[in-house]
MARVO-391653 format. One record per atom (N, C-alpha, C, CB): x negated, y negated, z negated; residue number from 1; residue in one letter. Coordinates in steps of 0.05 Angstrom, whole numbers, plus 5000, padded with zeros to 4 digits. Each point is the difference from the previous one (the first is absolute). Last residue first. Glycine has a CB too. Example, Ala and Ser with C-alpha at 12.3 -4.5 7.8 and 13.67 -1.06 7.14 Angstrom:
# residues 2
NODE | east | north | up | seq | type
NODE | 4743 | 5045 | 4858 | 2 | S .
NODE | 4984 | 4976 | 4999 | 2 | S .
NODE | 5015 | 4978 | 4986 | 2 | S .
NODE | 4976 | 5013 | 5043 | 2 | S .
NODE | 5018 | 5102 | 4958 | 1 | A .
NODE | 5018 | 4976 | 5000 | 1 | A .
NODE | 4982 | 4976 | 5000 | 1 | A .
NODE | 5038 | 5023 | 4975 | 1 | A .
This chain:
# residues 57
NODE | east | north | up | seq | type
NODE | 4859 | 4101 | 6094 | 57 | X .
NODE | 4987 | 4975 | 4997 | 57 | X .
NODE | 4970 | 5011 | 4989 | 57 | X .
NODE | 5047 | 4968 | 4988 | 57 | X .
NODE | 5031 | 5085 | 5031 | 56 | X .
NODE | 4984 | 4993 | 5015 | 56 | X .
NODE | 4979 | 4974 | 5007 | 56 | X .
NODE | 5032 | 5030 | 5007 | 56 | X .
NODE | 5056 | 4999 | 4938 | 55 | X .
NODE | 4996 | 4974 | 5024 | 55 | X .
NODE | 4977 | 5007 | 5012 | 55 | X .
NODE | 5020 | 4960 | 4977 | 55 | X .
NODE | 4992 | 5093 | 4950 | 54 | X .
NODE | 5015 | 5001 | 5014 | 54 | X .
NODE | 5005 | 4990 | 5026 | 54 | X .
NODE | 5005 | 5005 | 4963 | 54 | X .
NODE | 4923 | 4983 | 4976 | 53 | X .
NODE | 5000 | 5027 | 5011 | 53 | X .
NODE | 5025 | 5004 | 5011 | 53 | X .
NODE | 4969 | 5017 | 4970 | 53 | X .
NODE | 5028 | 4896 | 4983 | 52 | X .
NODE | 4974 | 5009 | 5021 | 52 | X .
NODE | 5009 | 5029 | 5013 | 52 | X .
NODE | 4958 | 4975 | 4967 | 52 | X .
NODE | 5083 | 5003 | 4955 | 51 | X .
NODE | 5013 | 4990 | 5027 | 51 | X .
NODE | 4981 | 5001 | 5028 | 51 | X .
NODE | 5028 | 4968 | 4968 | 51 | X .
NODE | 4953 | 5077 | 4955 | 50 | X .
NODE | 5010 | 5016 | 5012 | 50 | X .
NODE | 5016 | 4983 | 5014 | 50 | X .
NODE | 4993 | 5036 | 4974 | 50 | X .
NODE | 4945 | 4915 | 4975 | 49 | X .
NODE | 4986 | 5026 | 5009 | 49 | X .
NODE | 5023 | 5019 | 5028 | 49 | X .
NODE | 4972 | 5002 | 4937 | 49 | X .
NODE | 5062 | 4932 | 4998 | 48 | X .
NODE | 4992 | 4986 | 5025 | 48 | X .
NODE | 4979 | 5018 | 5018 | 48 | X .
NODE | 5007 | 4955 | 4973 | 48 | X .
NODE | 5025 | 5083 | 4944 | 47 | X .
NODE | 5024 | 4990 | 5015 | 47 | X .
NODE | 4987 | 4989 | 5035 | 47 | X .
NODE | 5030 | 4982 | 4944 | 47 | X .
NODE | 4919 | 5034 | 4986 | 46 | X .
NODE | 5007 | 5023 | 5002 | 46 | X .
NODE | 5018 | 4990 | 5025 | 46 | X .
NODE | 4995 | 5025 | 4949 | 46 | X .
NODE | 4976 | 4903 | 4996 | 45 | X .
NODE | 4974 | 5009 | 5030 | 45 | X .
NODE | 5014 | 5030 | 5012 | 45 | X .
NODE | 4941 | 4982 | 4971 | 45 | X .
NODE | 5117 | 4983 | 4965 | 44 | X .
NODE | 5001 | 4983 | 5019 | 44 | X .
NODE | 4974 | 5008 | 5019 | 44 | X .
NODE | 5027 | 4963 | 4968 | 44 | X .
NODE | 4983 | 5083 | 4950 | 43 | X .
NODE | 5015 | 5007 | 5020 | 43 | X .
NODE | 5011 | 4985 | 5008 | 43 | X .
NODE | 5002 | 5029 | 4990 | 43 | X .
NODE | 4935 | 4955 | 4953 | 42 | X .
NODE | 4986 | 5027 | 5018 | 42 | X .
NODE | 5023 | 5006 | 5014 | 42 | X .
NODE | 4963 | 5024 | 4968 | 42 | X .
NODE | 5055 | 4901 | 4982 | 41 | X .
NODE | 4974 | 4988 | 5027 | 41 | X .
NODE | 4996 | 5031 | 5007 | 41 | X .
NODE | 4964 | 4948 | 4980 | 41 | X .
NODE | 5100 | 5059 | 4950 | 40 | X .
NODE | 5011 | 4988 | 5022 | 40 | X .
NODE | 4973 | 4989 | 5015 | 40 | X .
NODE | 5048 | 4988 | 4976 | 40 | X .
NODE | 4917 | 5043 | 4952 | 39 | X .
NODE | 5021 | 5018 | 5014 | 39 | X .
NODE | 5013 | 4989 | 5029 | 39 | X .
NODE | 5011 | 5015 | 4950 | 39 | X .
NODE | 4936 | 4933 | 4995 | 38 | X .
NODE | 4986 | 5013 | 5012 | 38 | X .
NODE | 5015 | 5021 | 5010 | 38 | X .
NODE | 4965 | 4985 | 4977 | 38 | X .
NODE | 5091 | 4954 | 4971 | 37 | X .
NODE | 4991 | 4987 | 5027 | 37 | X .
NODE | 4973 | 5019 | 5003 | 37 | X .
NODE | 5020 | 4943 | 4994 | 37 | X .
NODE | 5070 | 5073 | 4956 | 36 | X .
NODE | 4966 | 5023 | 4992 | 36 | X .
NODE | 4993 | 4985 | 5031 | 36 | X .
NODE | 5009 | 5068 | 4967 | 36 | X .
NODE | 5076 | 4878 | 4983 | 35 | X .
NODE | 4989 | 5017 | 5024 | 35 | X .
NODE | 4970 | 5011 | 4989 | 35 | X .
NODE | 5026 | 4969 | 5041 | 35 | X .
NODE | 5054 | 4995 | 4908 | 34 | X .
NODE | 4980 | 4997 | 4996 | 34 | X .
NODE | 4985 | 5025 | 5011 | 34 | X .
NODE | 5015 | 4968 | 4965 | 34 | X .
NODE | 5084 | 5029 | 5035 | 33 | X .
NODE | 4991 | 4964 | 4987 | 33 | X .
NODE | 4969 | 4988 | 5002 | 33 | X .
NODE | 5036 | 5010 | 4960 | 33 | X .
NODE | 4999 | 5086 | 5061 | 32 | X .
NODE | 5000 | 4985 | 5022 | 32 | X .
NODE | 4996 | 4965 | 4991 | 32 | X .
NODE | 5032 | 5043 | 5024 | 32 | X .
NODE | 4945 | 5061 | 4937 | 31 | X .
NODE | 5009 | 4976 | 4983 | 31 | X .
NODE | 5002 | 4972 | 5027 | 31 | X .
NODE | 4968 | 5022 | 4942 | 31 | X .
NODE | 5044 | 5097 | 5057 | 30 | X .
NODE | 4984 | 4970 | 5006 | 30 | X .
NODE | 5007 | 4985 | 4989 | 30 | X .
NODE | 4994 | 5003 | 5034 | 30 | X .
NODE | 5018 | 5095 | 4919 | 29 | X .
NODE | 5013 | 4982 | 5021 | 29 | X .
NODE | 4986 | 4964 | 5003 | 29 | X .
NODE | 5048 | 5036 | 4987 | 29 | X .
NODE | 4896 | 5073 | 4998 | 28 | X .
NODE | 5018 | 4972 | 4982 | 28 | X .
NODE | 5018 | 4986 | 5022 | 28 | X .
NODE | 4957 | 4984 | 4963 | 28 | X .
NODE | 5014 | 5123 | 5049 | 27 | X .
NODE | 5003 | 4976 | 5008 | 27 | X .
NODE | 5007 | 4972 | 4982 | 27 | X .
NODE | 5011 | 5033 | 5035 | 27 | X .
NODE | 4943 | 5059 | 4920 | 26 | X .
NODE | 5022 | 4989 | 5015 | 26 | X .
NODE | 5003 | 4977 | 5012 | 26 | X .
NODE | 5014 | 5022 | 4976 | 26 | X .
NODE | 4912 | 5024 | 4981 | 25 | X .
NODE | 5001 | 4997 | 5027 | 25 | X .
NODE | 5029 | 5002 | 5007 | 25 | X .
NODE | 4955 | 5018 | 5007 | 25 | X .
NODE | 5029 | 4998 | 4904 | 24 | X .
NODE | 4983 | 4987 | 5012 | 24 | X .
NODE | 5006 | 4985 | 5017 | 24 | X .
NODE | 4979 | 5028 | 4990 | 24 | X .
NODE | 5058 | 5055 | 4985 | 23 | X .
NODE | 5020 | 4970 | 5001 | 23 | X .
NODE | 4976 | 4972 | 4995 | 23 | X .
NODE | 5052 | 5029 | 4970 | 23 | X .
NODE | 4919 | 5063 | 5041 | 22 | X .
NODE | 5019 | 4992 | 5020 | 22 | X .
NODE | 5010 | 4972 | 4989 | 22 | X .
NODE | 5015 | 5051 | 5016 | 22 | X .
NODE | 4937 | 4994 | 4921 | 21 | X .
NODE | 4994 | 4993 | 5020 | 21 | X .
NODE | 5002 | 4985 | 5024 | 21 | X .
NODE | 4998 | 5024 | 4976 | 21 | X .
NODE | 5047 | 5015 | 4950 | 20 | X .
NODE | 4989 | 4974 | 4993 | 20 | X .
NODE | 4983 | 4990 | 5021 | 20 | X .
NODE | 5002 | 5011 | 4954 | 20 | X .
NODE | 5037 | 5065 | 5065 | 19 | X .
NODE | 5020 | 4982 | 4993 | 19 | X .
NODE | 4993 | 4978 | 5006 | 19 | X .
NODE | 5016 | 5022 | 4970 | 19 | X .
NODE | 4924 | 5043 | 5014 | 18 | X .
NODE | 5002 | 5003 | 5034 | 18 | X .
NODE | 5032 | 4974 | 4998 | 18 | X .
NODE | 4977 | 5072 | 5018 | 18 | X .
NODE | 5000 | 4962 | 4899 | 17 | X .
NODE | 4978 | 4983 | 5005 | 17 | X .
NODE | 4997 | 4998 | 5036 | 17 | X .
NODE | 4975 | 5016 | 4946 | 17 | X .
NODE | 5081 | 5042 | 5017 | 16 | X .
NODE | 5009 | 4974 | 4985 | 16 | X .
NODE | 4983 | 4979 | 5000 | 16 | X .
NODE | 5023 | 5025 | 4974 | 16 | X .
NODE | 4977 | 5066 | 5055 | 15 | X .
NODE | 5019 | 4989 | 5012 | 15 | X .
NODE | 5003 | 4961 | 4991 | 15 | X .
NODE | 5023 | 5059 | 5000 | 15 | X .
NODE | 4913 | 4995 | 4957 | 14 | X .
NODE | 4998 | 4998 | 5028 | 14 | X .
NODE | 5015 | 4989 | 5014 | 14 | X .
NODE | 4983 | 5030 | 4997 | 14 | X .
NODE | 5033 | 4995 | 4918 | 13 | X .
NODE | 4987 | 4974 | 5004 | 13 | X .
NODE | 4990 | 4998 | 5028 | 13 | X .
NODE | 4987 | 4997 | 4953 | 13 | X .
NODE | 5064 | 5080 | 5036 | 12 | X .
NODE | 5016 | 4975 | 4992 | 12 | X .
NODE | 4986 | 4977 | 4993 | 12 | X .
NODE | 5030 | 5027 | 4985 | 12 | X .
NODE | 4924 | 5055 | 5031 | 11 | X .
NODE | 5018 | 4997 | 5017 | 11 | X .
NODE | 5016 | 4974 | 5002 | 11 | X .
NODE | 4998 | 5044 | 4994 | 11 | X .
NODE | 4953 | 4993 | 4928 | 10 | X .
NODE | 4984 | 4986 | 5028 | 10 | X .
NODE | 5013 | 4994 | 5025 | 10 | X .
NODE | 4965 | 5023 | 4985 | 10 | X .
NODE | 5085 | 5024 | 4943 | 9 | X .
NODE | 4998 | 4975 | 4993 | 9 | X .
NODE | 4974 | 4976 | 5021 | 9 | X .
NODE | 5019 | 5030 | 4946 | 9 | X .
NODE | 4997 | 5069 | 5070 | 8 | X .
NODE | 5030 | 4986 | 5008 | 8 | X .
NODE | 4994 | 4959 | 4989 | 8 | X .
NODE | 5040 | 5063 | 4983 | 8 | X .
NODE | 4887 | 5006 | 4994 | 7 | X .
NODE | 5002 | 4994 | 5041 | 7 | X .
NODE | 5028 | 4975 | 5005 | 7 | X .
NODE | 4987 | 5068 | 5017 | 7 | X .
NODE | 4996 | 4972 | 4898 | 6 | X .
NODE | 4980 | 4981 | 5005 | 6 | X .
NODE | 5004 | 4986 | 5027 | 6 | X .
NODE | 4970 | 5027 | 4971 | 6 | X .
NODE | 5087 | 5046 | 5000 | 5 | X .
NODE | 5012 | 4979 | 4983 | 5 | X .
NODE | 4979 | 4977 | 5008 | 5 | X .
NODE | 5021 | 5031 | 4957 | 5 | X .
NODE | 4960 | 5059 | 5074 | 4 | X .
NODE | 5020 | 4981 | 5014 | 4 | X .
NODE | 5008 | 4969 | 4988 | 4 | X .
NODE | 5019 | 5047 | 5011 | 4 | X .
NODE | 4911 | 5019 | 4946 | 3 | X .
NODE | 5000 | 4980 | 5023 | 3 | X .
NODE | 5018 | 4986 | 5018 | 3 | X .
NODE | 4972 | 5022 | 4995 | 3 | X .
NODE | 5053 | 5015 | 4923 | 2 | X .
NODE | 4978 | 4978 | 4999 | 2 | X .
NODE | 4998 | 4996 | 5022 | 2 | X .
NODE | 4977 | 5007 | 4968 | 2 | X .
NODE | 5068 | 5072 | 5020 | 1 | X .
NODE | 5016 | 4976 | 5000 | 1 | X .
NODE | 4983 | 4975 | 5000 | 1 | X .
NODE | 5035 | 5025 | 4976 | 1 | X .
């Protein structure tokens, strides 16, 4: 019975630290009052990059 009992309770911090994990790396929601201006410049060169490549420019 021990070892199950060890395994089962390792089991459940695992699960539980893959949780704590994950929710890390949840999306935050933008704060649009107060732009990420190096963000928005990597996707204005992005942007203008693929107007180029479209147009053949």
């Amino acid at each position: 019975h021990q070892p199950s009992r060890e395994l089962r309770s390792t089991g459940q911090s695992l699960a539980t630290n893959k949780f704590l994990t994950r929710s890390a790396f949840t999306a935050r929601k933008l704060d649009y009052s107060t732009p990420n201006w190096f963000r928005v410049g990597l996707q204005h060169s992005n942007d203008v990059e693929e107007y180029k490549r479209r147009n053949n420019l």
